[in-house]
N, C-alpha and C positions, 0 to 999 in steps of 0.2 A: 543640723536638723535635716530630717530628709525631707523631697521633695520641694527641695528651695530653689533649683535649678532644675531646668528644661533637659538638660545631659545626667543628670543625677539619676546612677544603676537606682534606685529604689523604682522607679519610674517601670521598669522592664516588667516585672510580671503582669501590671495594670494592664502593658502597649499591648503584650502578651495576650490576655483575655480579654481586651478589646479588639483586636483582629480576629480571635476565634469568632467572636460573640458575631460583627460584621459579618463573617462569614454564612452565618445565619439569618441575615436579615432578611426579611418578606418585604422587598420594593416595586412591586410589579408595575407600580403605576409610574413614581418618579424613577426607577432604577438610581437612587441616592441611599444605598445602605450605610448605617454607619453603627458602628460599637462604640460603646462606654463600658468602664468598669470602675470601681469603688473600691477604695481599700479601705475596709470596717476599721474599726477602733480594737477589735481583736485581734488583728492580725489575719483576717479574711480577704478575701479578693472578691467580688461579686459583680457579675456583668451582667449584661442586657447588648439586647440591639433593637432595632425602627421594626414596626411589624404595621404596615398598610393596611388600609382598609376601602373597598370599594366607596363608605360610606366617611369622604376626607375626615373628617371631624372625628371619626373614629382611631384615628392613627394612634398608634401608642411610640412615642421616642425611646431612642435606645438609654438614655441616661435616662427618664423616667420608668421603663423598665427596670433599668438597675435597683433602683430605689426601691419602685416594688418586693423585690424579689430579695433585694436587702432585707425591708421590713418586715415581709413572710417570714424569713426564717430566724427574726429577732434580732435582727441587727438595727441598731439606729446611729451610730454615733461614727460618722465618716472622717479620715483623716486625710485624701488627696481620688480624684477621679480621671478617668484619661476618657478623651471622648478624639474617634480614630473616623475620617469618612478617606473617600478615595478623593477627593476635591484636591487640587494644587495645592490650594493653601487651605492651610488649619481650618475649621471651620467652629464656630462658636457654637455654644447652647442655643434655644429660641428662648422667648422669652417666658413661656408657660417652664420650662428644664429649666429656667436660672430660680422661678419662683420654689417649683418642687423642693432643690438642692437647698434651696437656703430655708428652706422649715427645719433643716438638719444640723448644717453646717454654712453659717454665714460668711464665715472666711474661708471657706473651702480653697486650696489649687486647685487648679485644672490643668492638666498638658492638653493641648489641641494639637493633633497628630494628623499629616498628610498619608497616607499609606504609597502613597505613591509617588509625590517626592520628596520621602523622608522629613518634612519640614515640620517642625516644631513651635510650638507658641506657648508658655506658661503665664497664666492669668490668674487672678481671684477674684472667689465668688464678689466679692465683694464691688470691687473694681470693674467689675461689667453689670454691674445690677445696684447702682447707689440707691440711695435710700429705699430700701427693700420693707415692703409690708411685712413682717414674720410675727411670731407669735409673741413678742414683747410687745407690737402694735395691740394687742387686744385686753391690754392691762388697761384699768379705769385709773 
């Protein structure tokens, strides 16, 4: 099954469009760009990156961009996400990106990617977000 390892080619287009998408991040204030990308349930790849805001609370993350931009153009149904910063080590979702992702896909992968020293970490959604509010919570 793909995506079940950290070294797993399936992984490469995601790192792929999560470096471009990085490359695009709007960080002027923390300078901490980071990309995420999504691999739809069709067969699609769709990124995001962090876009800052003078006003903090306005920040949009790069995996919650994803998600957007996902859902724009009818995509809902996620099969694996890479989320890419320049940090040493991997760096995780927050905790508002663990909520988003899991309205979708509660056992999601995740590759958590170093851009810069190559270091890798695969996680599920699941497993860094237990007992998660989602939309089976809202059933009587």
């Amino acid at each position: 099954m793909p995506y079940d390892s950290a070294d797993d080619p399936a992984w490469n287009p995601l790192i792929d469009a999560a470096r471009a998408a990085m490359a695009n991040a709007y960080a002027p204030y923390s300078s901490y760009a980071v990309g995420a990308a999504l691999a739809c349930g069709d067969g699609s790849v769709v990124a995001g990156c962090n876009v800052e805001n003078a006003s903090y609370g306005g920040t949009i993350c790069a995996e919650r961009g994803a998600v957007s931009a996902a859902v724009a153009s009818g995509r809902r149904i996620y099969d694996a996400c890479v989320v890419m910063t320049r940090a040493a080590e991997p760096a995780y979702p927050c905790g508002l990106c663990r909520q988003t992702l899991n309205e979708f896909a509660p056992r999601l992968p995740i590759l958590l990617v170093s851009q810069t020293t190559g270091a890798r970490r695969l996680v599920r959604l699941d497993e860094i977000l237990p007992g998660a509010f989602g939309p089976a919570s809202l059933k009587l």
